[in-house]
C-alpha positions in Angstrom: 4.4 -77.0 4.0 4.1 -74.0 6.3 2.6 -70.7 5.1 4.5 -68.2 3.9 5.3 -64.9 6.0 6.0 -61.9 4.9 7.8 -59.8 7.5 6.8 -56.6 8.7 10.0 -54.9 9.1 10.3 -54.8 5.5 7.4 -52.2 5.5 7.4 -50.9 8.7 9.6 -48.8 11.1 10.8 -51.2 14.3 10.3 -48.1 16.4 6.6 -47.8 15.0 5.8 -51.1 15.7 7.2 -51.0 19.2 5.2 -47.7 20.3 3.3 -45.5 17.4 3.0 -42.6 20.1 6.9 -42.5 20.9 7.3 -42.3 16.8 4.9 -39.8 16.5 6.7 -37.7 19.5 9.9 -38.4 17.9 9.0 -37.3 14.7 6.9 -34.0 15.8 8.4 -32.8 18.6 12.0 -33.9 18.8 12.6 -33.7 14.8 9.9 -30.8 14.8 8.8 -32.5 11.2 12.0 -31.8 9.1 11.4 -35.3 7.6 9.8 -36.7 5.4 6.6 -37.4 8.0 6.3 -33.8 7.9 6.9 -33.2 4.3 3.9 -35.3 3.7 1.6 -34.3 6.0 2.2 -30.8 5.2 1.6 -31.6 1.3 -1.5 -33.3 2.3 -2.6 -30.5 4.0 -2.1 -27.9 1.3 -3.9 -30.4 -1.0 -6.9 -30.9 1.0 -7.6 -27.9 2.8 -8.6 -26.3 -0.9 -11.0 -28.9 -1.8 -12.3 -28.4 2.0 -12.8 -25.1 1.9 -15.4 -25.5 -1.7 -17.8 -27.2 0.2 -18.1 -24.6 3.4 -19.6 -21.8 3.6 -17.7 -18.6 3.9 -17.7 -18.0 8.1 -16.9 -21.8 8.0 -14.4 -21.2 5.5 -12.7 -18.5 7.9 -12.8 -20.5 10.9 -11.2 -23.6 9.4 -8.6 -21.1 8.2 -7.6 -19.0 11.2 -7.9 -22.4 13.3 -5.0 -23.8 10.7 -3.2 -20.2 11.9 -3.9 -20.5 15.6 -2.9 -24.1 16.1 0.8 -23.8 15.4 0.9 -19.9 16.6 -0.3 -20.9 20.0 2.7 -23.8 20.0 5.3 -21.0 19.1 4.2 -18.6 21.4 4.6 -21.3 24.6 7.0 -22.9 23.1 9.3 -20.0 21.5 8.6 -17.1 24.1 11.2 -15.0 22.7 9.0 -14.9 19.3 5.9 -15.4 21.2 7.5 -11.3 22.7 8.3 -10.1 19.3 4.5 -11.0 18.6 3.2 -9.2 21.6 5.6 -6.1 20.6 4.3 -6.1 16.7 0.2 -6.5 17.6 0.6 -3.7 20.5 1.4 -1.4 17.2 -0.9 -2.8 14.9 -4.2 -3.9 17.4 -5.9 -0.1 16.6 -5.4 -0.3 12.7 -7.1 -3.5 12.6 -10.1 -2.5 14.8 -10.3 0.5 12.7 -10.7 -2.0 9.3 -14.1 -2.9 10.6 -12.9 -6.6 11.2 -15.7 -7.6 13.8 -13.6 -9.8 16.0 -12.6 -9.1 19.5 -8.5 -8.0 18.9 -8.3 -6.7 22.6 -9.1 -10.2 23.7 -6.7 -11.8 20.8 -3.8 -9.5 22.6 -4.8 -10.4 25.9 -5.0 -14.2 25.5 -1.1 -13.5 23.9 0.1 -12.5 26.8 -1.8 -15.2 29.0 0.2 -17.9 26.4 3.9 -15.9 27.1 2.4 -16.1 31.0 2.0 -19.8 30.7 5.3 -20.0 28.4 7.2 -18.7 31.1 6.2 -21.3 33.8 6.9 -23.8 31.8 10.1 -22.5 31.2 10.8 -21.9 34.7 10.4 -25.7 35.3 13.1 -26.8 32.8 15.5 -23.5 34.0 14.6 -22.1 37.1 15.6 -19.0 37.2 14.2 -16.3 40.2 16.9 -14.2 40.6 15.1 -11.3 39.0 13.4 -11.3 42.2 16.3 -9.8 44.0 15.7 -6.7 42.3 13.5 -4.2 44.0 11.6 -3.3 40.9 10.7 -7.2 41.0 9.4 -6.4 44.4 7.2 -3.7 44.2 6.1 -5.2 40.8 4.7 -8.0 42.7 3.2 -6.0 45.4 1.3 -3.7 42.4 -0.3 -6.6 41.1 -1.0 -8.0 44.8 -3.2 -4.9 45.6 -5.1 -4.8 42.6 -6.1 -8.5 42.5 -6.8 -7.3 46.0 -9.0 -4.2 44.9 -11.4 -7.5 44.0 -12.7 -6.9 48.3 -13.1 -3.3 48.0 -16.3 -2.3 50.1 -16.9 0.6 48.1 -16.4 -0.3 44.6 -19.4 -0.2 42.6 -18.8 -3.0 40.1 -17.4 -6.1 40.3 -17.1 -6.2 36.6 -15.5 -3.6 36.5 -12.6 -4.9 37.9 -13.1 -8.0 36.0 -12.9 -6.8 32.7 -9.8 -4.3 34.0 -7.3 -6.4 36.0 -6.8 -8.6 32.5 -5.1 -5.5 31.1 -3.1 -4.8 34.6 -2.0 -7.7 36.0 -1.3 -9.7 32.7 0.6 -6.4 31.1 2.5 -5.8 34.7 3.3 -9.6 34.7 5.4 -8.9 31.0 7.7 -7.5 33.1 9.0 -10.4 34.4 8.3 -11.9 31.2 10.7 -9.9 29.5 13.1 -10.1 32.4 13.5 -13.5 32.2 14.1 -14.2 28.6 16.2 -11.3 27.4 19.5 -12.8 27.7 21.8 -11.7 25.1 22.9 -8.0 23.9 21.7 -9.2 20.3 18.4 -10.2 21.0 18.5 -6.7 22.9 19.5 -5.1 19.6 16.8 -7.2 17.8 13.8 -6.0 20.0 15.0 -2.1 20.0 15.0 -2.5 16.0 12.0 -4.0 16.1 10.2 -0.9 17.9 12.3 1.3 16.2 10.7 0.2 12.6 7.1 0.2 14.0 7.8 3.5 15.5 8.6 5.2 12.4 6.0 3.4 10.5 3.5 5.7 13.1 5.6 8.4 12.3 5.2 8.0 8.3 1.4 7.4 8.9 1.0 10.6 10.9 2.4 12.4 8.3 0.3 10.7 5.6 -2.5 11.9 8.1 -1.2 15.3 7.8 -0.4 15.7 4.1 -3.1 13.5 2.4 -6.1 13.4 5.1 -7.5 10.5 7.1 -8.5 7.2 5.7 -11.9 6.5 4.9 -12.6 4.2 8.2 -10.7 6.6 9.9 -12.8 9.6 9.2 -15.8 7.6 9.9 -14.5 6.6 13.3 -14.2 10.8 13.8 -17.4 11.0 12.7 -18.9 8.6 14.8 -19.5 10.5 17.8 -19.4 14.1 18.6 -17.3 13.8 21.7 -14.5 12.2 19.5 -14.8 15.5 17.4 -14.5 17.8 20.5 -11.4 16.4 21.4 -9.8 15.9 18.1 -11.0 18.7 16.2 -9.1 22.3 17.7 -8.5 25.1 15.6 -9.3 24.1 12.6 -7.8 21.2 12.1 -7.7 17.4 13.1 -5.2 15.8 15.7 -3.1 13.5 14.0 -3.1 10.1 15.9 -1.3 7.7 13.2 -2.7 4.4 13.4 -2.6 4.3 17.3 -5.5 4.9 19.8 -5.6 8.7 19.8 -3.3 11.3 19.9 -2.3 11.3 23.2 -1.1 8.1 23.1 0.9 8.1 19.6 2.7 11.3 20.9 3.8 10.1 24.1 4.9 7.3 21.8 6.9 9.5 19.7 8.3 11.2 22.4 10.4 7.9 24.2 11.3 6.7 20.8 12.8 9.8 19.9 15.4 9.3 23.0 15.9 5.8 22.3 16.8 7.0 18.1 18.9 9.7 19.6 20.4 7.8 22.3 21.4 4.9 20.2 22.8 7.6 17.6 25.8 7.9 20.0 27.0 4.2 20.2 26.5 3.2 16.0 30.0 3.7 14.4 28.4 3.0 11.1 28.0 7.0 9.8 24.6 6.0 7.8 23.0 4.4 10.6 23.8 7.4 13.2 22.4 9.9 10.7 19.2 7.3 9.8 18.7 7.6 13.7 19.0 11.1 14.1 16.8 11.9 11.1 14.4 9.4 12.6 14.2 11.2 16.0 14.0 14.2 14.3 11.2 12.5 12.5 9.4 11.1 15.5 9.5 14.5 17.1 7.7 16.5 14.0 5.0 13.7 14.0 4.4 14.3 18.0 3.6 18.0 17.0 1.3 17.3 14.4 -0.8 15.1 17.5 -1.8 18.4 19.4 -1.0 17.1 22.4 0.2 19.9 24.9 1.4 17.4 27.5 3.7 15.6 25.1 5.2 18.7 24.2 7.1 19.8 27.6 8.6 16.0 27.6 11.1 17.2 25.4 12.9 19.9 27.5 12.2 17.4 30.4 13.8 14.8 29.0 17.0 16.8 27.4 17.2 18.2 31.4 17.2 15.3 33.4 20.0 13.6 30.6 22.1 16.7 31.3 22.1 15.8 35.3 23.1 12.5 34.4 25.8 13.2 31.7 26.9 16.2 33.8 29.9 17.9 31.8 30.7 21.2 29.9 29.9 19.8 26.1 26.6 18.5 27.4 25.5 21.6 28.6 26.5 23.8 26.0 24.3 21.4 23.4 21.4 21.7 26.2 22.1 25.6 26.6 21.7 26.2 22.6 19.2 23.7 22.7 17.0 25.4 25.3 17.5 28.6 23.3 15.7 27.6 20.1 13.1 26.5 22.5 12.5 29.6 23.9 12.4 31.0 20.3 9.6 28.5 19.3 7.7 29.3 22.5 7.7 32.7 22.4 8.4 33.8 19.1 4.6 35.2 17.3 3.0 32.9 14.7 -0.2 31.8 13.0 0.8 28.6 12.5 -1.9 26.2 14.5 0.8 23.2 15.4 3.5 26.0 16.7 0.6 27.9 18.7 -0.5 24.8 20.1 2.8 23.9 21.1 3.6 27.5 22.6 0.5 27.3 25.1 1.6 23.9 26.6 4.5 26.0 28.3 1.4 29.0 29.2 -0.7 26.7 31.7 -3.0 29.7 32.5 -3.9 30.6 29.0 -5.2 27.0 28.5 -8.6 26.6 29.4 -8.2 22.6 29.4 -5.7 23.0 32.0 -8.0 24.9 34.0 -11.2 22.3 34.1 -8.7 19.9 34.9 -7.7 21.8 38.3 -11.5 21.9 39.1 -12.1 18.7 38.1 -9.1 17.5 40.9 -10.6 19.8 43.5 -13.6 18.7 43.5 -12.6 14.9 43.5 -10.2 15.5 46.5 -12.5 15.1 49.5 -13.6 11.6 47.8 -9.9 10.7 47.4 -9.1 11.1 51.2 -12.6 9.5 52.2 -12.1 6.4 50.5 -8.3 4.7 51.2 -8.9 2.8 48.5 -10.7 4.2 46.7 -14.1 3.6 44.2 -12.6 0.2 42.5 -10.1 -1.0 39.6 -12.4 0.1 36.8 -15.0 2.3 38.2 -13.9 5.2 35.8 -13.6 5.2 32.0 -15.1 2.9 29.6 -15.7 0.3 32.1 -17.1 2.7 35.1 -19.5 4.0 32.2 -20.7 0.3 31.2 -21.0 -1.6 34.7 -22.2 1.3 36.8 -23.2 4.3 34.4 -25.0 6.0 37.6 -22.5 5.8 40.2 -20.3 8.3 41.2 -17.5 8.2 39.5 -18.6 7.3 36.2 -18.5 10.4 34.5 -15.5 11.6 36.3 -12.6 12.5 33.5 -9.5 11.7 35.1 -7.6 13.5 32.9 -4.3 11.7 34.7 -2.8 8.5 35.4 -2.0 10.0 39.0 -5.9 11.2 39.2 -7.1 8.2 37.9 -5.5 5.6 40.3 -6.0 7.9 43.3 -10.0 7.9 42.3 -9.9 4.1 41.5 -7.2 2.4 44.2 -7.6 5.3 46.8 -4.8 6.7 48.3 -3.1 3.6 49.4 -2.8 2.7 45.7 -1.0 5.7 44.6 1.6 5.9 47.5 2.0 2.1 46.4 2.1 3.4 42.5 4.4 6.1 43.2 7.0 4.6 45.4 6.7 1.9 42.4 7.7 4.6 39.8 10.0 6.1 42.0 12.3 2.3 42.7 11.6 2.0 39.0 13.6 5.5 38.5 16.2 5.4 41.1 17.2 1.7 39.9 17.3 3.0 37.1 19.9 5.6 37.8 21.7 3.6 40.4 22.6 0.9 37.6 23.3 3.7 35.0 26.5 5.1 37.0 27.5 1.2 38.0 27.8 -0.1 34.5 31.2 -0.5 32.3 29.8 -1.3 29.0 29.2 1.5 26.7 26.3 -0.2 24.9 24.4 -1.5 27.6 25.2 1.7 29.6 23.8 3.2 26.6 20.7 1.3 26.6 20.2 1.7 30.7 20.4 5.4 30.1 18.0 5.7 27.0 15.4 3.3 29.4 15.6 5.7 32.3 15.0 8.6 30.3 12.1 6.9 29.2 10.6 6.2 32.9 11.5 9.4 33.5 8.9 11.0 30.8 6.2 8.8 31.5 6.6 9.6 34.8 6.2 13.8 34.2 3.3 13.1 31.1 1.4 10.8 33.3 0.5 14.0 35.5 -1.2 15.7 32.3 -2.3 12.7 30.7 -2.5 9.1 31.5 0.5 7.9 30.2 0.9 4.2 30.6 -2.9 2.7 30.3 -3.1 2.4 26.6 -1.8 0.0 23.4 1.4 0.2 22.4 2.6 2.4 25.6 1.9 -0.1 28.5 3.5 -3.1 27.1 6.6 -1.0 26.0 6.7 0.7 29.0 7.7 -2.8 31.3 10.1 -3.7 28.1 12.2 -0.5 29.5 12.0 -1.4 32.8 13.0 -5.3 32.0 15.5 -3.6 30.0 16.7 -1.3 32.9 17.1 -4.9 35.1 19.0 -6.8 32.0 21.5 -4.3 31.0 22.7 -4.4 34.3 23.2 -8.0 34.8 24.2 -8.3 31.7 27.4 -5.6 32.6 27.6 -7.5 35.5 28.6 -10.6 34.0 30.7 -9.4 31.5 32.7 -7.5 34.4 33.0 -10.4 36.4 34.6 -12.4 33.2 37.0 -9.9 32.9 37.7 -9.8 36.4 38.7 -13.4 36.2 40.0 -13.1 32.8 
C-alpha cells in the first residue's frame, strides 16, 4: 500500500511555495500590508514589543522605540516625498522648541538627514518619471551654479578651516537643493493650498506663543537658555524688557517670520469667498504683525512699508494707492507720534538710523572689513564666521567678526565673487518672479505668485540689516516660495494651453 500524502496546497499558498521572497514583496510592498499578513504582524508586534521593553533598560528601551519610529518614517519620507516635505516644513517650526526641552539628541542632524532622505527620494523618483524641465528656468540655473561655488569654496587657499565648511555646506547645499525638491513634486493647486495651510497654522502657533511670551513670561527652559550666557542677555534684554522670540531661534528670526506670513495671510484674504475665512486671515496677519513688534527687531520693522510699496508698483491703480496713501499715514503717526511705550519706541527708531547706536557699530564694523573683502575674491571660507568660525579656527581672522548681514556675511565668507553670484541669484529669483506675475491668467495662482514675490522681495531688503535666510524655519521656507514662484506659473501655463485647445 503506498503512504499516504497529505498535500501542501491545502496549507500553503502556491505562490509561497513557488518563491517566499516574491510573496513577501507582494504582500509588503505591492499590498503595502492591508491583509491579513500585515494584520498579524502588526498585532504581533504590539504584543511583543511590551514584554520586550520589561527586560531593557531605559536608554535601550528608547532606542528599540525610536528605531520602531524611524524604520517606517525613513520608508515614507523616500517613498512618499510629498509627506516626506510636509515633514521637513512641520520640524523646521518645531526643531528650536525641542532643543530648548533639554532632549540631548542631535535635532540639527535629525533635520538634516530629512532632507538628505527627500534628496535621495527625489532621484529615485526621477528614475521612474523623469522630469528636468524645471531646469529651463533660470532660477534652476543660478540655483545650481550657488551650490557649484560653494561645494567649490572646499579649494579656497585662504580659508582657515576645512571643517568649517564641512559642518556648513550640509545646511547650504542640502536646503538650496529643496528647491528643486519642491519644484518637482508640487503638482497640483490643492496640494499648493495644503502646504500654504500648513505654514499658515504653524505660523500662528509662533504668533500665539509670542504673545504667551509677552503676557505670561518665558518658560522655565526658556529663561534658563537667557540665562545661560551674558551675551544672550545683551542682545535680548533692551529697555527693560525681553525680546520675544516664540519658540523660534531668536528674535530676529521669528520676526522676519512673521513679517512674510503676514503677506501671504493678507494676500490670500483677497481670493477666499468664504467671509469667515477672509476675516480669520486678516485677523491672523493682523496677528502676525503685533507678534513681530513684541520681537524688537528694528530691521523687521521697515519690511512692512517695504513690502506694502513694492505691491503697490505691481498692482498699480487708483484704489491701491489710496489704501497705501492712508496706510502710510498711520505709519507716520506711529513713527513720529511721542510715547513711552518700549515696543512703539523701538519701532520708531528703526526708521531714525542715526539715533541707533547698533546701526552705527555695524557701519564700522563693514568699514573696517572692506579692504579684506576686496583682498580676498573669495573670500575667508564657507564657515569661517559664526558658530563654526569660532569652533574650528577661534584665532583666525574672522572669527570674531559679527556680520551683522547676510550680504556682509557672504562677502566675508565667499569673497566678492560669491556675492555678485548671490546677488544676481536674488535678483533672477525677483525678476522671475515679476515676469511670471504679469503673464499669468489664473486669479489664484496669480495670487499665490504675487504673495511669493513679495516675500523675495522682503528677504531681500531685511537681509541687509540682518541675515535673513541662514536660520530654521526661514531657509527652508524661503526655496518653498521660490519653487512656488516656478509652479504657479506652469501650472497657469497649462491650464491656458487646455483652454486654448478647449
Amino acid at each position: 500500500m503506498d503512504p499516504v500524502q497529505m498535500p501542501i496546497s491545502s496549507t500553503t499558498p502556491k505562490s509561497f511555495r513557488a518563491s517566499p521572497g516574491s510573496w513577501l514583496k507582494r504582500k509588503i510592498l505591492q499590498e503595502k500590508l492591508q491583509n491579513p499578513f500585515g494584520l498579524i504582524l502588526f498585532l504581533s508586534i504590539a504584543v511583543c514589543v511590551p514584554f520586550v521593553i520589561a527586560y531593557l533598560d531605559f536608554t535601550a528601551s528608547v532606542v528599540l522605540l525610536v528605531s520602531l519610529a524611524a524604520i517606517p518614517s525613513v520608508y515614507a519620507i523616500v517613498a512618499y516625498p510629498r509627506f516626506g516635505m510636509i515633514v521637513t516644513l512641520v520640524m523646521a517650526y518645531l526643531i528650536f522648541a525641542i532643543i530648548r526641552l533639554g532632549l540631548d539628541f542631535p535635532a540639527g542632524v535629525l533635520l538634516d538627514g530629512i532632507e538628505f532622505l527627500l534628496v535621495l527620494g527625489f532621484f529615485i523618483k526621477q528614475k521612474q518619471r523623469r522630469d528636468w524641465s524645471m531646469m529651463q528656468s533660470p532660477m534652476s540655473i543660478m540655483m545650481l551654479l550657488w551650490i557649484i561655488y560653494n561645494v567649490l569654496q572646499v579649494l579656497n587657499p585662504t580659508a582657515e578651516s576645512y571643517m568649517a565648511w564641512l559642518y556648513t555646506i550640509r545646511s547650504v547645499a542640502l536646503v538650496t537643493f529643496l528647491y528643486f525638491i519642491f519644484a518637482y513634486h508640487i503638482r497640483t493647486v490643492q496640494y499648493i493650498r495644503l502646504l500654504i495651510g500648513i505654514w499658515l497654522v504653524l505660523a500662528l502657533a509662533a504668533a500665539l506663543y509670542a504673545f504667551k511670551q509677552q503676557f505670561f513670561g518665558f518658560s522655565a527652559s526658556e529663561l534658563a537658555w537667557l540665562t545661560s550666557d551674558p551675551a544672550i542677555a545683551d542682545l535680548l534684554f533692551i529697555g527693560g524688557e525681553w525680546r520675544k522670540f516664540s519658540f523660534l531661534s531668536d528674535p530676529v528670526v521669528f520676526s522676519y517670520n512673521m513679517v512674510i506670513t503676514s503677506l501671504l495671510a493678507f494676500c490670500v484674504s483677497a481670493i477666499v469667498k468664504q467671509w469667515w475665512l477672509k476675516l480669520l486671515l486678516i485677523i491672523g496677519g493682523i496677528a502676525f504683525l503685533v507678534a513681530m513688534l513684541y520681537s524688537g527687531t528694528r530691521g523687521a520693522f521697515v519690511l512692512v512699508p517695504s513690502a506694502i510699496a513694492f505691491y503697490a508698483i505691481l498692482r498699480f491703480n487708483m484704489k491701491i494707492f489710496i489704501g497705501v496713501g492712508i496706510i502710510g499715514a498711520i505709519l507716520a503717526v506711529l513713527i513720529f507720534i511721542p510715547t513711552s511705550n518700549p515696543t512703539i519706541y523701538r519701532f520708531q527708531t528703526a526708521f531714525k538710523p542715526a539715533a541707533d547706536a547698533s546701526f552705527t557699530v555695524r557701519e564700522i564694523n563693514q568699514k573696517k572689513i572692506r579692504p579684506y573683502i576686496l583682498s580676498h575674491p573669495m573670500g575667508g571660507g564657507l564657515g569661517a564666521t559664526g558658530v563654526w568660525g569660532q569652533r574650528f579656527a577661534p584665532d583666525s581672522y574672522l572669527a570674531g567678526f559679527p556680520p551683522d548681514s547676510g550680504y556682509v556675511r557672504v562677502a566675508v565668507e565667499l569673497g566678492w565673487i560669491g556675492l555678485l553670484l548671490y546677488c544676481i541669484l536674488l535678483f533672477v529669483i525677483l525678476v522671475t518672479g515679476i515676469r511670471y506675475f504679469f503673464r499669468m491668467k489664473d486669479p489664484e495662482l496669480k495670487t499665490y505668485c504675487l504673495a511669493m514675490t513679495l516675500i523675495v522681495f522682503v528677504l531681500n531688503v531685511g537681509n541687509y540689516p540682518q541675515e535673513a535666510l541662514v536660520q530654521f524655519p526661514n531657509n527652508i521656507y524661503f526655496y518653498l516660495v521660490v519653487a512656488l514662484i516656478h509652479v504657479t506659473y506652469r501650472l497657469d501655463q497649462q491650464k491656458q494651453k487646455i483652454n486654448r485647445t478647449a
